[in-house]
Every structure is written in C-alpha cells, then in structure tokens.
Rosetta silent file (secondary structure, phi, psi, omega in degrees, C-alpha in Angstrom):
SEQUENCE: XXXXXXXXXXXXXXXXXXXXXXXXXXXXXXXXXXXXXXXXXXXXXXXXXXXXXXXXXXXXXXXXXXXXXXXXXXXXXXXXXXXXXXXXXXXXXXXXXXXXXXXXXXXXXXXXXXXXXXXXXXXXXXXXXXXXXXXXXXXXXXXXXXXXXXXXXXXXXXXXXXXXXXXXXXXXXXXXXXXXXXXXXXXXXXXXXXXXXXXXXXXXXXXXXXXXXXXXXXXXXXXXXXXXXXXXXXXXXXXXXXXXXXXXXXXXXXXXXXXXXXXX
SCORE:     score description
SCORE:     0.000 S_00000001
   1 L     0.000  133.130  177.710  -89.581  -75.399  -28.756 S_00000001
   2 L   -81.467  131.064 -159.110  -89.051  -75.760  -25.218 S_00000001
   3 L   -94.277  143.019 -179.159  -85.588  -74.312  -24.225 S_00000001
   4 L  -103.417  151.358 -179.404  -83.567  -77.197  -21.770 S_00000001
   5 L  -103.368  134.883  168.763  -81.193  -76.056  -19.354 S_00000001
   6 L   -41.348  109.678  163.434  -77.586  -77.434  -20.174 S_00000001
   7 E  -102.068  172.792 -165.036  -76.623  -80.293  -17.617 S_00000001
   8 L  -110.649  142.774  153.642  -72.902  -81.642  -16.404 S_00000001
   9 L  -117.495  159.143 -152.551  -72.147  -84.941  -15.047 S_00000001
  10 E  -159.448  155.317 -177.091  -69.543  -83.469  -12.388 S_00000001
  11 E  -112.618  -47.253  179.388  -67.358  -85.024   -9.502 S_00000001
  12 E  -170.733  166.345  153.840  -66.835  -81.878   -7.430 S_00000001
  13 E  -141.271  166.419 -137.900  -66.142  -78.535   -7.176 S_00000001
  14 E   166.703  160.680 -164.699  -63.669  -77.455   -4.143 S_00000001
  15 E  -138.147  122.814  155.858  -61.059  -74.035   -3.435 S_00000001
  16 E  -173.886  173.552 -176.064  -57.627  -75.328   -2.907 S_00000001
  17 E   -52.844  117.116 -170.720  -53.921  -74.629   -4.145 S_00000001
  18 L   -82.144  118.750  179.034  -53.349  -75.422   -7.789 S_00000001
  19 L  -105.306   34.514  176.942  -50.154  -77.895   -7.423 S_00000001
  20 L  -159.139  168.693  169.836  -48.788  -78.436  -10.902 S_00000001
  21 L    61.326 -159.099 -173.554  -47.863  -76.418  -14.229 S_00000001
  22 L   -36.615  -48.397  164.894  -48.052  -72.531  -14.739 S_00000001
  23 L   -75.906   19.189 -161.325  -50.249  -72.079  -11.727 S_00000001
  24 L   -54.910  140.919  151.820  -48.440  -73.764   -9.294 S_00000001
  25 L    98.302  -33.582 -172.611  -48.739  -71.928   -5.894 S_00000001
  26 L   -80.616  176.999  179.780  -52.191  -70.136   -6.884 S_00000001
  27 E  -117.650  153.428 -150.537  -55.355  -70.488   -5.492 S_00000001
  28 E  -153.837  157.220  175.530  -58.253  -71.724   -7.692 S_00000001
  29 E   -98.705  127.205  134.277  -62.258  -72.508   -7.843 S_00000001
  30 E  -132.707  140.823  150.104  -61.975  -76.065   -9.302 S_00000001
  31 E  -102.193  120.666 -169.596  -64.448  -77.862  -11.085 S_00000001
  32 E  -116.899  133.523  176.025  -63.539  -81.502  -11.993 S_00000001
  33 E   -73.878  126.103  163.225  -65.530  -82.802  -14.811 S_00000001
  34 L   -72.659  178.060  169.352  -66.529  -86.720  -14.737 S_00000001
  35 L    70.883  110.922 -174.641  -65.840  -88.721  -17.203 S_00000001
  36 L  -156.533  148.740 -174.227  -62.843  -89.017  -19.498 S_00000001
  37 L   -95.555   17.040  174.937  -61.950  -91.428  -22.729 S_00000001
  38 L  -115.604  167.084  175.001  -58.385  -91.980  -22.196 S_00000001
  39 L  -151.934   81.997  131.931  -56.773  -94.270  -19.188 S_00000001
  40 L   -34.518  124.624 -148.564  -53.331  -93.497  -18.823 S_00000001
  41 L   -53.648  -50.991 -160.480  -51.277  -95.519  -16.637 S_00000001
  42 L   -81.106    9.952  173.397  -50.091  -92.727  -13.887 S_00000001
  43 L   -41.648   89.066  157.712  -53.623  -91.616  -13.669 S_00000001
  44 L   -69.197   30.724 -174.930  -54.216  -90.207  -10.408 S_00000001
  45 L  -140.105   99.088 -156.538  -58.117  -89.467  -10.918 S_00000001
  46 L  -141.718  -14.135  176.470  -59.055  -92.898  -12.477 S_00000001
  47 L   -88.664   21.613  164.546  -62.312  -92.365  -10.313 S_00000001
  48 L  -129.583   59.428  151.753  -63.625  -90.071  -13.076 S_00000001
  49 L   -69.689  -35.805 -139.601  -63.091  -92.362  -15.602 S_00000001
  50 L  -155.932  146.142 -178.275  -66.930  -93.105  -15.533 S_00000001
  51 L   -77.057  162.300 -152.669  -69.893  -90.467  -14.332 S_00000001
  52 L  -119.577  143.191 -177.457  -70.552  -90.912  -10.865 S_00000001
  53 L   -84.531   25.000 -170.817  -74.499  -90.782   -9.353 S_00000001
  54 E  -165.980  119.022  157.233  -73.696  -88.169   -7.280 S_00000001
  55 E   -62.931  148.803 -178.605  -71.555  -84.999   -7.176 S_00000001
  56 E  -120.241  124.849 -150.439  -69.824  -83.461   -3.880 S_00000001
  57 E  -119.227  115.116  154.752  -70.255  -79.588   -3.590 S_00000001
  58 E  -101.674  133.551 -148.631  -68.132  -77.502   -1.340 S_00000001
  59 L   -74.592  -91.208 -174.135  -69.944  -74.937    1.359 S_00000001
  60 L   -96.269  107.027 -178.235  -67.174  -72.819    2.082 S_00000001
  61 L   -12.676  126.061  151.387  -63.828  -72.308    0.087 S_00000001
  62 L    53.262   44.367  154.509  -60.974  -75.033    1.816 S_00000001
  63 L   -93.383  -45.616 -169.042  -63.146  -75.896    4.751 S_00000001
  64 L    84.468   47.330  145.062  -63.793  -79.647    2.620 S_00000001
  65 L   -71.519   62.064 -158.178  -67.509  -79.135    3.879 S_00000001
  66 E   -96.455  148.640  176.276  -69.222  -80.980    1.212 S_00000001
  67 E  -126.140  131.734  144.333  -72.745  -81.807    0.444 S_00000001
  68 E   -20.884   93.940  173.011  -73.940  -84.200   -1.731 S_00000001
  69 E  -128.116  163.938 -162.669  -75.989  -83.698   -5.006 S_00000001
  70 E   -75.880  143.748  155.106  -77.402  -85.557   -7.880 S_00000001
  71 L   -85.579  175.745  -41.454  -75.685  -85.862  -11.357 S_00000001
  72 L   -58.652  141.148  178.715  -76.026  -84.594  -13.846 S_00000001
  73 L   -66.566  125.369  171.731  -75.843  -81.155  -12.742 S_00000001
  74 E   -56.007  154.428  155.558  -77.747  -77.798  -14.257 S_00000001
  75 H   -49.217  -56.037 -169.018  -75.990  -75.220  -15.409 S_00000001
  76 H   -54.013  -45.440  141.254  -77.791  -72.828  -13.181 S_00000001
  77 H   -16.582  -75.644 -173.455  -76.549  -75.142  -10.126 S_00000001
  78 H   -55.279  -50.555  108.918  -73.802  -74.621  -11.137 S_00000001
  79 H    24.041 -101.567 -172.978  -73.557  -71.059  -11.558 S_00000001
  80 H   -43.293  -40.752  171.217  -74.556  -70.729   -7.696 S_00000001
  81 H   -93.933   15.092  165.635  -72.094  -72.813   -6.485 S_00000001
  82 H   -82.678  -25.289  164.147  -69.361  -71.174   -8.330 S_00000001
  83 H   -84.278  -42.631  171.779  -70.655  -67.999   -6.444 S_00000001
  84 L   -51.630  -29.420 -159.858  -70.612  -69.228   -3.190 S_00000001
  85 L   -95.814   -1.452 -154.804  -66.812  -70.534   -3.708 S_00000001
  86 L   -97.522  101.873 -134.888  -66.048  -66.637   -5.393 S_00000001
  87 L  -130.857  145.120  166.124  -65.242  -65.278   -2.045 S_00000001
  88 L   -63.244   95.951 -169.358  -63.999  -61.391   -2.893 S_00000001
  89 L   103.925  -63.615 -123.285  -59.812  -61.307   -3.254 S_00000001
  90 L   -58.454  -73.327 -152.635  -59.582  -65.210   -2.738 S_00000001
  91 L  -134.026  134.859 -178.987  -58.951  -66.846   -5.941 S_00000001
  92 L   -39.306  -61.029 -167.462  -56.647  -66.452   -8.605 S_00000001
  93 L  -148.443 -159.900 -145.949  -58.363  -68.264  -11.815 S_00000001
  94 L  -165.600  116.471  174.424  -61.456  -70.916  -12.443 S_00000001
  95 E  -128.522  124.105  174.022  -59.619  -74.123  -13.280 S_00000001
  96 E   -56.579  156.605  104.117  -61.517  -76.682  -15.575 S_00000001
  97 E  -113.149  155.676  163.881  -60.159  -80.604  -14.589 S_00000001
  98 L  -128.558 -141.951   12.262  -61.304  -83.869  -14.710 S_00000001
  99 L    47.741 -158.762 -172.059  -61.807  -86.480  -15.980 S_00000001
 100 L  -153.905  108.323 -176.885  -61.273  -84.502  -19.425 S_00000001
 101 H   -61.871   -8.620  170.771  -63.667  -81.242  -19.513 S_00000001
 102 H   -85.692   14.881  177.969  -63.733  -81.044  -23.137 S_00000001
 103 H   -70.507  -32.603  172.444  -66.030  -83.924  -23.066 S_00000001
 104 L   -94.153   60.244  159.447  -68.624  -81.315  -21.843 S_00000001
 105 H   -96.914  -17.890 -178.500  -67.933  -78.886  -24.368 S_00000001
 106 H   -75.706  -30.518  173.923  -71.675  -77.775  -26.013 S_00000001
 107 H   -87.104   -5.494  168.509  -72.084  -77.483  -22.229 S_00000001
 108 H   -66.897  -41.661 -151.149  -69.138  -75.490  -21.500 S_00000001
 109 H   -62.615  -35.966 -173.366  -70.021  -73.645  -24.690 S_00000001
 110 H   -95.532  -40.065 -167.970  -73.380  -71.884  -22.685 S_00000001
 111 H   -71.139  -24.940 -161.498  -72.040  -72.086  -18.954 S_00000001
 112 L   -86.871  -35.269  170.423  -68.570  -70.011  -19.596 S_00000001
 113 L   -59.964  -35.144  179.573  -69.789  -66.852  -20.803 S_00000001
 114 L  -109.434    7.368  132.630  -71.919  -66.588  -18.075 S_00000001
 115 H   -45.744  -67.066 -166.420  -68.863  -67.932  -15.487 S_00000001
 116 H   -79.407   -4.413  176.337  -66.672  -65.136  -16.375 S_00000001
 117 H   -70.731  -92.515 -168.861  -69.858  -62.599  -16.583 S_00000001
 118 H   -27.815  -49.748 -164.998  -70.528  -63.578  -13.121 S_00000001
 119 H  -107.672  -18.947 -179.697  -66.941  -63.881  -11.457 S_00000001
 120 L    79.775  -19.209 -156.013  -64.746  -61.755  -13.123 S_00000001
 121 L   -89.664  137.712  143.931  -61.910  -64.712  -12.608 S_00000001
 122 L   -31.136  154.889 -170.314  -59.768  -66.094  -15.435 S_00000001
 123 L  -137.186  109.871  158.164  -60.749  -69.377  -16.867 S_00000001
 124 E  -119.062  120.292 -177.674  -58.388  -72.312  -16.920 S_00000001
 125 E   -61.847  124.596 -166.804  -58.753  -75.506  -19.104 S_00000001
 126 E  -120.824  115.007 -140.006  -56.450  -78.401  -17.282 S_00000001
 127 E  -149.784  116.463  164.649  -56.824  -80.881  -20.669 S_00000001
 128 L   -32.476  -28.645 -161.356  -55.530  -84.262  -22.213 S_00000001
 129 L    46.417   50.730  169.574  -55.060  -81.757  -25.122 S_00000001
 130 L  -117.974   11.020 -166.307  -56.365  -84.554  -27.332 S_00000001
 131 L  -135.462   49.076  172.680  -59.781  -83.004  -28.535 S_00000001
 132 L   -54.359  -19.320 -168.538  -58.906  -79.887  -30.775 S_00000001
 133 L   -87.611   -3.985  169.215  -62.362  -79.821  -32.789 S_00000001
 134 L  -123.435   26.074  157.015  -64.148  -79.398  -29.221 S_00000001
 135 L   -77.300  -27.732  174.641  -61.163  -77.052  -28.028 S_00000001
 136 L   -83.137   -5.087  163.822  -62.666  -74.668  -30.586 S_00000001
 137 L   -61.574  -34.612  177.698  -66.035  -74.460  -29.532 S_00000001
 138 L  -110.180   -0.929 -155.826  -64.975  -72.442  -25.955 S_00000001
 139 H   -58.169  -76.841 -143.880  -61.153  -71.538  -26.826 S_00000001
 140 H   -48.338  -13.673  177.450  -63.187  -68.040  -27.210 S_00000001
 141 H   -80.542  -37.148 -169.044  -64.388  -68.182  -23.290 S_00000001
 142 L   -68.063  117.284  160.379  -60.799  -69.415  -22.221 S_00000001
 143 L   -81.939  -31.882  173.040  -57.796  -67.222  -20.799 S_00000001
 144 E  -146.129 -167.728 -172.031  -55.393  -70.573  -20.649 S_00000001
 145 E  -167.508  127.075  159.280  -54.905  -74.126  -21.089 S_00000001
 146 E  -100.698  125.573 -176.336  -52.781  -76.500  -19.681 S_00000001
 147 E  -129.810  141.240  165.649  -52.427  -79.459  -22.201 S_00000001
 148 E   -68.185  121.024  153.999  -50.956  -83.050  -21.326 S_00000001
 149 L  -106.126   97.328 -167.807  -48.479  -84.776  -23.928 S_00000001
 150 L   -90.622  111.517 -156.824  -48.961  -87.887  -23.205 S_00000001
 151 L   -77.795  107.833  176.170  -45.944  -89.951  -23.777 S_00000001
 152 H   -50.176  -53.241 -169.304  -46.704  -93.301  -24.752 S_00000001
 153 H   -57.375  -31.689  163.267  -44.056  -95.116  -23.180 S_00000001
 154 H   -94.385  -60.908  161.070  -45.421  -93.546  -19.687 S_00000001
 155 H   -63.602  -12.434 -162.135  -49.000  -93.515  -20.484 S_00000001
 156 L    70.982   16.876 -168.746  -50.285  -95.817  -22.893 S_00000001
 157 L  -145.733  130.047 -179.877  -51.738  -93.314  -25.016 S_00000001
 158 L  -144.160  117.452 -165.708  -50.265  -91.567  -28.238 S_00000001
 159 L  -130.870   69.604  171.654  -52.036  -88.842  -29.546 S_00000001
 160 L   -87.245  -56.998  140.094  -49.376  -86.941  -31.374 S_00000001
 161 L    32.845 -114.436  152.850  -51.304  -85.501  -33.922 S_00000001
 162 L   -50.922   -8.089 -160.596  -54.211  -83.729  -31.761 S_00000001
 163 H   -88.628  -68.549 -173.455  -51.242  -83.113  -29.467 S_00000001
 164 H   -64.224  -30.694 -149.880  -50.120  -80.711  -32.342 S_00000001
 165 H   -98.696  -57.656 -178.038  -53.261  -79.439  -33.796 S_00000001
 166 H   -14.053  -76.908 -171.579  -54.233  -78.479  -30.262 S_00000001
 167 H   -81.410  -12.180  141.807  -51.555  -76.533  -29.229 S_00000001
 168 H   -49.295  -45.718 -175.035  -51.510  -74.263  -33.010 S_00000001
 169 H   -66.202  -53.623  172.429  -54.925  -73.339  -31.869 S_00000001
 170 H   -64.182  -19.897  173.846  -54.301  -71.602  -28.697 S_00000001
 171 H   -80.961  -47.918  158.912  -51.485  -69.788  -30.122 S_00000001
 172 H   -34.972  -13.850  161.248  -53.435  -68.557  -32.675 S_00000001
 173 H   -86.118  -32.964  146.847  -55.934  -67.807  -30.594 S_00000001
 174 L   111.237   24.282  164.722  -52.940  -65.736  -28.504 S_00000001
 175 L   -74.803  156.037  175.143  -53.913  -67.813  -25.086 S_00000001
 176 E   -81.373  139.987  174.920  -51.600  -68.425  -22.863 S_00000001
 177 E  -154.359  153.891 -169.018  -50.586  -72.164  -22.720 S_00000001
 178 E  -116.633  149.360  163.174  -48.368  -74.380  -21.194 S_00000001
 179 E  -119.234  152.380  175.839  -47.523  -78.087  -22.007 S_00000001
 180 E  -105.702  141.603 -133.623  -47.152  -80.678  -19.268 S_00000001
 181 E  -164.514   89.671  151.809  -44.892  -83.810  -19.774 S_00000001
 182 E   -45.789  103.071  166.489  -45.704  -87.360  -17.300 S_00000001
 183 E  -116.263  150.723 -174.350  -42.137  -88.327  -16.947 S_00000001
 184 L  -153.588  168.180 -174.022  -41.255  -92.157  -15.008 S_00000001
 185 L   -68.008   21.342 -155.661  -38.573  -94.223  -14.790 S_00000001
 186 L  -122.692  -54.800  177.175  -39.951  -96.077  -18.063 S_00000001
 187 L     4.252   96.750 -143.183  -39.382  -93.150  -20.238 S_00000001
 188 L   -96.436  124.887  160.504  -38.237  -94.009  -23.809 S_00000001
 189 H   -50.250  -38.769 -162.808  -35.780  -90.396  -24.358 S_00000001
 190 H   -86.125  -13.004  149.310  -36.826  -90.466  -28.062 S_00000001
 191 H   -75.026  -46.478  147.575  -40.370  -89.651  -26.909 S_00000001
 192 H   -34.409  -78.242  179.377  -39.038  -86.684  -25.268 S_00000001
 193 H   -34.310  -33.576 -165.883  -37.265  -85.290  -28.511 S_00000001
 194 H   -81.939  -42.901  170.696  -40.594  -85.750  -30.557 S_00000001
 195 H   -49.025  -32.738  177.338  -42.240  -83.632  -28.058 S_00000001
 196 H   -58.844  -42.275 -172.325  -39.852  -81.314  -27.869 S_00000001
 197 H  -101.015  -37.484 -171.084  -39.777  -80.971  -32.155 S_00000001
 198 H   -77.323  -42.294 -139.605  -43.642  -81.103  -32.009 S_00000001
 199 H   -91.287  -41.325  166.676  -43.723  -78.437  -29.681 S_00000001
 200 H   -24.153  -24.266 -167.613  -40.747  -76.045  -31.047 S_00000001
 201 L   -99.832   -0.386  158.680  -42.326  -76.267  -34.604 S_00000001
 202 L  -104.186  -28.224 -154.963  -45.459  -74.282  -33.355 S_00000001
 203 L  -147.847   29.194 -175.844  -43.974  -72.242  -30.759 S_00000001
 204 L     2.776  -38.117 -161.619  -40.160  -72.494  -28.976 S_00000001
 205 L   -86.448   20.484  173.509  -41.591  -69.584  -26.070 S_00000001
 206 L   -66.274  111.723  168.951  -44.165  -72.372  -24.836 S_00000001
 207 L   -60.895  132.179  161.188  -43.228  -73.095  -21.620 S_00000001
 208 E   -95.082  164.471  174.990  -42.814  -76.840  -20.684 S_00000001
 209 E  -139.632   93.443  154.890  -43.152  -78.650  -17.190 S_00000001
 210 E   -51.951   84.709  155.688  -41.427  -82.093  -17.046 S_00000001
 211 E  -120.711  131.484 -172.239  -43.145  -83.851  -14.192 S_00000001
 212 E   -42.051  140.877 -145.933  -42.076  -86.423  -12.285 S_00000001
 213 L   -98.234  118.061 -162.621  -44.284  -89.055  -12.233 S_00000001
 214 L   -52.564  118.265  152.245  -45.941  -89.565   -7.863 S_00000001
 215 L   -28.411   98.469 -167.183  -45.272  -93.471   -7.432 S_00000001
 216 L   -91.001 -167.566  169.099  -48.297  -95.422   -7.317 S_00000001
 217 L  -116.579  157.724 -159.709  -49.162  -98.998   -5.816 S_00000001
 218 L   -82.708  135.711 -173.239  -50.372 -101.873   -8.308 S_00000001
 219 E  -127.915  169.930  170.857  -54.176 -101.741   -8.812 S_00000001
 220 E  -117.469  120.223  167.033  -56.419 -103.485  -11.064 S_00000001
 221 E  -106.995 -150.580  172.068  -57.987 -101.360  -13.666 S_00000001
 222 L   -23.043  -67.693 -139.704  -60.882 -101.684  -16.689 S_00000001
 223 L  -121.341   41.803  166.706  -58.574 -103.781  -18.487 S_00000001
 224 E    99.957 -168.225  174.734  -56.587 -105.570  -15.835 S_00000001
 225 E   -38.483  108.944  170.165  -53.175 -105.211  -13.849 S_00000001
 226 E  -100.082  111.173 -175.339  -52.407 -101.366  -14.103 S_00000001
 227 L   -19.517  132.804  179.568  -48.431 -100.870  -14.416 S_00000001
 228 L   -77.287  159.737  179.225  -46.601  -99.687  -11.301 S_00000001
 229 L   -93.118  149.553  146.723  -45.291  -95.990  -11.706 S_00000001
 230 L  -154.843  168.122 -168.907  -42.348  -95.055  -10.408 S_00000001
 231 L   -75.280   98.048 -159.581  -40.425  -91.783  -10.531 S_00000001
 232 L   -32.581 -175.486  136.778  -37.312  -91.399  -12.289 S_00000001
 233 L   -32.901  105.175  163.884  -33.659  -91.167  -11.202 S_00000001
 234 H   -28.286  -37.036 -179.173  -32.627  -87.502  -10.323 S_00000001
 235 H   -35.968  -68.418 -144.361  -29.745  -88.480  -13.431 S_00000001
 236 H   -48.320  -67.329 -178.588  -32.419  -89.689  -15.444 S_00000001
 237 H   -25.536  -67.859 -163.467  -34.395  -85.923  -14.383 S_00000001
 238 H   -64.574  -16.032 -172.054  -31.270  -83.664  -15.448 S_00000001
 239 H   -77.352  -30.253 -171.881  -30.625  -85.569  -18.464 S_00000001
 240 H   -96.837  -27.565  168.067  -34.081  -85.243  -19.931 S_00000001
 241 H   -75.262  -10.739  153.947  -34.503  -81.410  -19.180 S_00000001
 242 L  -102.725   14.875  179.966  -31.570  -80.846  -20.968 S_00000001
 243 L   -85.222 -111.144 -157.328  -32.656  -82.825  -24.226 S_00000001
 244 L   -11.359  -36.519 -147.736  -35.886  -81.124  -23.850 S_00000001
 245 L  -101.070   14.577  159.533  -34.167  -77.679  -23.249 S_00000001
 246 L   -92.003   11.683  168.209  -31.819  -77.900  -26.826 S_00000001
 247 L  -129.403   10.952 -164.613  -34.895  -77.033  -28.245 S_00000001
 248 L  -158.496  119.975 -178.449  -36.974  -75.084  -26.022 S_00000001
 249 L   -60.301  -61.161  150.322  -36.388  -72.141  -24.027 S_00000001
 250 L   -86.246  119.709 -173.457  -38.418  -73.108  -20.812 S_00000001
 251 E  -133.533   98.434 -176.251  -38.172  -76.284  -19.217 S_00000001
 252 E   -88.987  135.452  166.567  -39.253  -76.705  -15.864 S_00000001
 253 E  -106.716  143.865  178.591  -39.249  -79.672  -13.560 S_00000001
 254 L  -160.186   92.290 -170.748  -42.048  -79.518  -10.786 S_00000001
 255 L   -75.753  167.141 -178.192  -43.888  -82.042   -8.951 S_00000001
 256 L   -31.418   81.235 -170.524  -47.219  -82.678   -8.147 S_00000001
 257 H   -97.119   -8.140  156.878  -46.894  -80.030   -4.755 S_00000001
 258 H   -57.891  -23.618  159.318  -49.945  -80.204   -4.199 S_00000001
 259 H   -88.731  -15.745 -175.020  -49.614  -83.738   -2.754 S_00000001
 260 H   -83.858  -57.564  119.459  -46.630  -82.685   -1.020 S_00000001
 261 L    18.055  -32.068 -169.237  -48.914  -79.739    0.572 S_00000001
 262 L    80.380   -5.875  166.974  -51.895  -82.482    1.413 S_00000001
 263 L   -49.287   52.323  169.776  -53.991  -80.732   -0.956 S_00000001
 264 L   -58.527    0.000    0.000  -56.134  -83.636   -2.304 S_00000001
C-alpha cells in the first residue's frame, strides 16, 4: 500500500496576540482551520464556513507578509511553515482555530505529535466544543482547550449535550480548559444558569469567560438576513456574572482585545 501524506484544507497561519479566554495577552503560532458545520449568528470568521482554493502563509512572525498557496495543504507543508513562524523565545503556545479544527481530526491525529516534537510549544485547541468523539482522537497531543457554549438565544445553535460530554473529557484527561460564553443584548438569563449547572456538575474550578458579544452590521448569510449583534448593557454584564458566579468560582468578563489591539 502506498502511504499518502495527510492533507488540511487551511485559511492561514499568522503570529499575533491571542485576544480572548485564558490566553489573553499571549503570543501564539495560529493555524485557522477552514471549514466549520455550525453558523452562529455573532460569527466573526463566517469566511471559513466553506474551504477556500487557496491558503495565505505568513513569512515572518507579525510582519502580515503572506504568500499564497494551494488547498488542501500537506502535512509536511505544514510542518515547515510552523518552523519558520517558531522564532526562538517568541511564542507562548500553538493555537488550533477556525472554522472548527476538529473537523480535521484523523489529520490532526498524525500532524500533532510531530508539531510538539518539532517546536517544543504547548498546543491549544480554540473549539465549538461540540465534537467530543473527534476530541478523543488528539485530546492525547493537546495541553488545552478552549470550548464555546453556545447559547442558543445568542447563537442559534444548542448543543448542550456535547457541550457536557466534551468538557468531562478534558478533565479526565487533567487538561487544562476553559469555557467561553457569547453573551448579547438578546440573552435569555435562563441559558446562563443551564450553563452554569452544566458546567459546575463536572467541574466548579473551570474557569469561565463571559464575552461580550463585538457589534456587527446586518449581512446576508447561507440562509438569509443574519441577525444584528449587539453588546449588552454594562447592567445587563454585572447581572449575568453574578448568576453565573453563584455557582462557579471564576467568572471573567473580557472582550475580544484583540480587536481593540487591531490584531485581525
């Protein structure tokens, strides 16, 4: 049998400031993953909904010097430019995003082992946290995970469930993980408490991040008019981190600073 080298379909990869969740502040390799099967309203990546014919490649860490290559991408590709970006002292962690990277997981499953061979860096999944059976194929490759709750009432999507199954598996697995929380002025409260009771009933020391949701403008998406966003109420803010926080020891609010930063 002839052995095939593992391909990608891929959007970019790029060195810039990780602006949300645990890593806030840090500096990161990202790779964002095309492709992703959910379409949440406040989606600010909605152009990796769908693979793309072409990937963008950055020369040199935070210059934005990009070159152009075909999808889908080799592993081995890949590899190299993950070396190029691995600058000695620079960066913090390796952060998967998309799109939604566990969509690539049999190819994650061969490329990570020989990421963290290679770089030495931590590896972080940034994840709908809606796909536990193909979070266990790399959870053994992983150091964290950021996972999305996606709050129906803000997103359009209710995955409570896989929400749940998810997040038992990394603590059992003893990774570190965080959950992330899309909050807008549309916010039904009683979707906060079930998150809150979903997430307390694997783990109370999980840290949460309640973020505000950046205000979009009305587009047309797949399926038509996609709902304007708009950010809560400061009230609205303190009122929901202290729901959130009679059941949970950390509850953070933090926005997107990476757009505040210009870090696109």
């Amino acid at each position: 049998m002839i052995y095939q080298t593992p391909t990608a379909r891929l959007i970019e990869v790029f060195s810039a400031i990780q602006g949300e969740g645990l890593n806030v502040g840090t500096r990161q390799i990202f790779i964002r993953f095309a492709l992703c099967d959910l379409r949440c309203h406040f989606c600010d990546s909605a152009h990796t909904w769908q693979a793309p014919a072409t990937c963008s490649i950055e020369q040199t860490p935070g210059l934005r010097d990009f070159q152009t290559h075909p999808n889908p991408v080799p592993l081995d590709s890949l590899l190299e430019w993950t070396d190029r970006q691995n600058q000695p002292g620079l960066h913090d962690s390796i952060s998967l995003t998309g799109g939604e990277p566990l969509l690539h997981a049999p190819f994650l499953a061969e490329f990570l082992p020989q990421l963290r061979a290679r770089t030495g860096l931590p590896v972080y999944l940034e994840t709908g946290g809606h796909r536990p059976q193909q979070l266990a194929a790399i959870l053994p490759y992983l150091d964290s995970a950021g996972m999305d709750i996606k709050l129906p009432s803000v997103s359009g999507e209710s995955h409570w469930p896989a929400h749940a199954e998810f997040l038992k598996m990394c603590i059992i697995a003893q990774k570190e993980v965080f959950v992330k929380i899309i909050i807008s002025s549309q916010t039904n409260p009683e979707e906060l408490e079930q998150a809150a009771e979903m997430v307390a009933a694997v783990s109370p020391e999980v840290p949460v991040f309640l973020q505000p949701v950046t205000p979009n403008a009305p587009s047309e998406g797949e399926a038509g008019q996609v709902p304007v966003m708009l950010a809560p109420a400061p009230e609205q803010v303190l009122e929901w981190q202290a729901l959130v926080k009679r059941q949970l020891k950390q509850v953070r609010v933090v926005p997107q600073t990476h757009k505040i930063l210009g870090q696109l």
